[in-house]
Backbone as JSON Lines, residues from 0, in Angstrom:
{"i":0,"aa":"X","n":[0.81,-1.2,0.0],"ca":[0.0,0.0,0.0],"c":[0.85,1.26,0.0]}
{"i":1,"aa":"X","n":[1.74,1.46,0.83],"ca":[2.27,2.46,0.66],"c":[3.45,2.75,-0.86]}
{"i":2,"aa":"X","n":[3.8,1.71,-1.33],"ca":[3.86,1.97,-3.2],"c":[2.66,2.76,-3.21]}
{"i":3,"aa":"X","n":[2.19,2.12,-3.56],"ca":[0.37,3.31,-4.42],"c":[0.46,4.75,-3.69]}
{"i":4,"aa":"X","n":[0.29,4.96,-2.09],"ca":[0.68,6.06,-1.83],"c":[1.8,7.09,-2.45]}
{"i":5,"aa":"X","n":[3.14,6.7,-2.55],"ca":[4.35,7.14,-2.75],"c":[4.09,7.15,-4.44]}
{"i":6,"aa":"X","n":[3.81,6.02,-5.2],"ca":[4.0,6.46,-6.63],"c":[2.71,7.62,-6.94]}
{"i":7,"aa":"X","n":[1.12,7.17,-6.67],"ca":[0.13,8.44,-7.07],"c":[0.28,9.44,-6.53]}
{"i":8,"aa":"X","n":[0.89,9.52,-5.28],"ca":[0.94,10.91,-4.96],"c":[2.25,11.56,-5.7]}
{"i":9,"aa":"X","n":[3.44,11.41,-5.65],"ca":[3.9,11.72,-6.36],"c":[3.57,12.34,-8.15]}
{"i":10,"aa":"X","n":[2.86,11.33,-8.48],"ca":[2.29,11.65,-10.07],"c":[1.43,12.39,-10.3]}
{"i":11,"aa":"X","n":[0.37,13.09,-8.48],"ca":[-0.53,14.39,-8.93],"c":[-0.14,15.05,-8.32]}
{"i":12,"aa":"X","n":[1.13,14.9,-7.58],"ca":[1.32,15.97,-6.59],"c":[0.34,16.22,-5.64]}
{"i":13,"aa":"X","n":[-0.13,14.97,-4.8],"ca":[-0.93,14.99,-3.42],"c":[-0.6,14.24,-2.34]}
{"i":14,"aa":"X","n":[-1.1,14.29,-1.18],"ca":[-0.95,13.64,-0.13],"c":[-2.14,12.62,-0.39]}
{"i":15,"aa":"X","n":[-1.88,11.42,-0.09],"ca":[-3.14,10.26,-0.49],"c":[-2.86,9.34,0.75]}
{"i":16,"aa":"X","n":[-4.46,9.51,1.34],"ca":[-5.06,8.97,2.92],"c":[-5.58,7.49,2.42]}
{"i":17,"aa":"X","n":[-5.21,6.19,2.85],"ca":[-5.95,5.38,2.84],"c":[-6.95,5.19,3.57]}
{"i":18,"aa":"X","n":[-8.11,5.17,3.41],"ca":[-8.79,4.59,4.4],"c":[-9.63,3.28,4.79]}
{"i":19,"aa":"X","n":[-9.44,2.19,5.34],"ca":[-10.45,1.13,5.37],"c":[-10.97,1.21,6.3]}
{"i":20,"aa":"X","n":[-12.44,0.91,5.68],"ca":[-14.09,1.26,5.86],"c":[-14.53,-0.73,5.96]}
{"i":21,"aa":"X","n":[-13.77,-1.29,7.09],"ca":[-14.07,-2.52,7.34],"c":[-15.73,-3.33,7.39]}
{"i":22,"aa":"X","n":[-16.35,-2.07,7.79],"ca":[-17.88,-2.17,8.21],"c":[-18.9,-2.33,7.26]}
{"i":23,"aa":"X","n":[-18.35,-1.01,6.28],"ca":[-19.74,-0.6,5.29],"c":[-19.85,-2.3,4.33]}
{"i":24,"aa":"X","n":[-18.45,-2.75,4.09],"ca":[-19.24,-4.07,3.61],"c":[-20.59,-5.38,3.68]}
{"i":25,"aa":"X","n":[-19.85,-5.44,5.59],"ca":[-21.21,-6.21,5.88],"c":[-22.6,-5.7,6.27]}
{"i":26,"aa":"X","n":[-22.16,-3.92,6.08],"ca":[-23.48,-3.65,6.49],"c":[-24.42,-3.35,5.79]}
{"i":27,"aa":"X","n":[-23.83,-3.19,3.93],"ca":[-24.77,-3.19,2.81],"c":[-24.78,-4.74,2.57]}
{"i":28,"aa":"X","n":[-23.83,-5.66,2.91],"ca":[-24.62,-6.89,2.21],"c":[-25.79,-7.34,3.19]}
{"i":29,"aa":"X","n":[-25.7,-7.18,4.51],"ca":[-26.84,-7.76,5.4],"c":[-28.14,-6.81,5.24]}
{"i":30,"aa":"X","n":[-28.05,-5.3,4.46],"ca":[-29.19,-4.53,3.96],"c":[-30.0,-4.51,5.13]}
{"i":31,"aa":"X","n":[-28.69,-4.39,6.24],"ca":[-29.19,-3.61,7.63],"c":[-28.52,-2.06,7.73]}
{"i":32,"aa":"X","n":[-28.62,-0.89,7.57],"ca":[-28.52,0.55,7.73],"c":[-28.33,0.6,9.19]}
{"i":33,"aa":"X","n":[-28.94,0.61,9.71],"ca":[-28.79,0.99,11.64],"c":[-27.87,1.41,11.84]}
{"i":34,"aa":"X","n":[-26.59,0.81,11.34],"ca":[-24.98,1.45,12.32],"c":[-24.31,2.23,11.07]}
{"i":35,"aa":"X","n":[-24.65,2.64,10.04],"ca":[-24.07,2.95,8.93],"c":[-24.18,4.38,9.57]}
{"i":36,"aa":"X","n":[-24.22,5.08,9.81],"ca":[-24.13,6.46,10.15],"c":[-22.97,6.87,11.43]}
{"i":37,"aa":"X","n":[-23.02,5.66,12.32],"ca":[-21.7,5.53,13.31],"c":[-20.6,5.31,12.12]}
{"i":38,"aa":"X","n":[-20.58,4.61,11.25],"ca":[-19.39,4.39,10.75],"c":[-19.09,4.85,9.6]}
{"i":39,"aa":"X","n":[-20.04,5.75,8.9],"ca":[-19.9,6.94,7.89],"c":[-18.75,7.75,8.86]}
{"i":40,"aa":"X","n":[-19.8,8.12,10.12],"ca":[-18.5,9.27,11.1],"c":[-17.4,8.86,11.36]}
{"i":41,"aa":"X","n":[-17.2,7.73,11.89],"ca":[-16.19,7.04,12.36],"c":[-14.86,6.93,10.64]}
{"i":42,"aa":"X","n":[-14.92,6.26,9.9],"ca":[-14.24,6.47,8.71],"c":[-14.12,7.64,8.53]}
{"i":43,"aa":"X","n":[-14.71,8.42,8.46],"ca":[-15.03,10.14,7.35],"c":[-14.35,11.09,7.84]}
{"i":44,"aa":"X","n":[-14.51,11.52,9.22],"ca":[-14.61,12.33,10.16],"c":[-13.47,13.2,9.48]}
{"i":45,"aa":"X","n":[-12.33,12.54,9.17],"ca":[-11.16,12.97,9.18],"c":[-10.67,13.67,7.72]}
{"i":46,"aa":"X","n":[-11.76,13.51,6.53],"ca":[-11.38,13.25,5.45],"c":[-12.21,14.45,4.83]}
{"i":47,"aa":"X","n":[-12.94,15.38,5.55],"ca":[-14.22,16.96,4.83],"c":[-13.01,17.79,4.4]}
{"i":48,"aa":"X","n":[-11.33,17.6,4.62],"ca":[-11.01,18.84,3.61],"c":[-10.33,18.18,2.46]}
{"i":49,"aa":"X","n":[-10.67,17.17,1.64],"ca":[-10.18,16.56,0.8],"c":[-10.5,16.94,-0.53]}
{"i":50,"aa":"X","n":[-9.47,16.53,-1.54],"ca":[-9.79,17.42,-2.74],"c":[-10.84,15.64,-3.46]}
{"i":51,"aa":"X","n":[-10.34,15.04,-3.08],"ca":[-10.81,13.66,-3.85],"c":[-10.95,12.5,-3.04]}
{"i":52,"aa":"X","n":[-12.31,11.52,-3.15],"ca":[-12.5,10.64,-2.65],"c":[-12.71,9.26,-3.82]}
{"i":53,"aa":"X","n":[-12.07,8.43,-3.47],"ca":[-12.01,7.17,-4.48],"c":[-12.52,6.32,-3.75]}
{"i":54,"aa":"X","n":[-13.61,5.82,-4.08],"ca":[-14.45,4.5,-3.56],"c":[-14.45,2.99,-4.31]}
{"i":55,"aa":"X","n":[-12.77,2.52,-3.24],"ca":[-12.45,1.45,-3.64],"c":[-12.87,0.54,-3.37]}
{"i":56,"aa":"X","n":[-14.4,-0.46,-3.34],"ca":[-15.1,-1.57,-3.75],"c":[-15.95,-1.0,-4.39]}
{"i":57,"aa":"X","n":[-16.47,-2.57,-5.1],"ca":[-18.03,-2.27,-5.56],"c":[-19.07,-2.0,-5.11]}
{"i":58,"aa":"X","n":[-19.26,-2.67,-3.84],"ca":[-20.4,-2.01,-2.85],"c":[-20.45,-1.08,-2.49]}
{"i":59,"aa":"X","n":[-19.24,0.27,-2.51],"ca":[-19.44,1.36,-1.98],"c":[-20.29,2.49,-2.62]}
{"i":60,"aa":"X","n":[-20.71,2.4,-4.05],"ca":[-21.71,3.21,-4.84],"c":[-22.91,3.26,-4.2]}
{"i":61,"aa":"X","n":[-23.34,1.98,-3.47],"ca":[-24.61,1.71,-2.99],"c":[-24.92,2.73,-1.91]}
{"i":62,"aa":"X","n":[-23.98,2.89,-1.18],"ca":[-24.0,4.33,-0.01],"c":[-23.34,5.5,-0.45]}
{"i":63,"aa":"X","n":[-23.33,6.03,-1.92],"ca":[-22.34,6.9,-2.08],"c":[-22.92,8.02,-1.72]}
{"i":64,"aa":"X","n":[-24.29,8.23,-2.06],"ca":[-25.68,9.12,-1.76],"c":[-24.9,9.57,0.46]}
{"i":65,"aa":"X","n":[-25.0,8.62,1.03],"ca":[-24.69,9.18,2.57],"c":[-23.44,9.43,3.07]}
{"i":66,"aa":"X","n":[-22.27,9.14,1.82],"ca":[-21.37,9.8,2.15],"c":[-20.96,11.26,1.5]}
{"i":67,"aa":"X","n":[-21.55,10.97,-0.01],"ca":[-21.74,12.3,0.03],"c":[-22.24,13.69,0.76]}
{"i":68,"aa":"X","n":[-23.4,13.35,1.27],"ca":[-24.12,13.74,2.13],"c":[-23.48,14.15,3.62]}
{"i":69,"aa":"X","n":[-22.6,13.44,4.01],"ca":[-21.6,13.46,5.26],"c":[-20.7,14.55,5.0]}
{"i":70,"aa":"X","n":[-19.47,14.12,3.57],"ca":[-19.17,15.12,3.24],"c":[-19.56,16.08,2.87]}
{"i":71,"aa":"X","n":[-20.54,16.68,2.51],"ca":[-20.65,17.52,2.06],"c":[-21.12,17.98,0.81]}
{"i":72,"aa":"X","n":[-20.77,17.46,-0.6],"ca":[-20.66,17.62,-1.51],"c":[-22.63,17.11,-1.81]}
């Protein structure tokens, strides 16, 4: 992981945050919501002055609507 850090940031000239979002998986496949808002905050919190967010799985489109929404945008 930190290759990918060190080579993309380098190549746009940014600082690049990994973040794993361990939760949001099982909590869109069990298509239980309840704790998804603890762990929107919990992941996110750290990440509202960012120029770019990359939503690395496939399941993450499915909530992109409440993180957008978290952030901001």
């Amino acid at each position: 992981m930190s290759d990918i850090k060190t080579n993309y940031g380098l190549l746009i000239n940014k600082d690049i945050k990994l973040v794993g979002c361990k939760e949001f998986v099982p909590i869109i496949e069990s298509n239980n919501y309840e704790n998804l808002d603890k762990y929107v905050d919990l992941y996110l919190k750290d990440l509202t002055d960012r120029d770019l967010i990359v939503l690395g799985c496939t399941h993450y489109p499915i909530i992109k609507d409440k993180i957008s929404n978290y952030l901001g945008d």
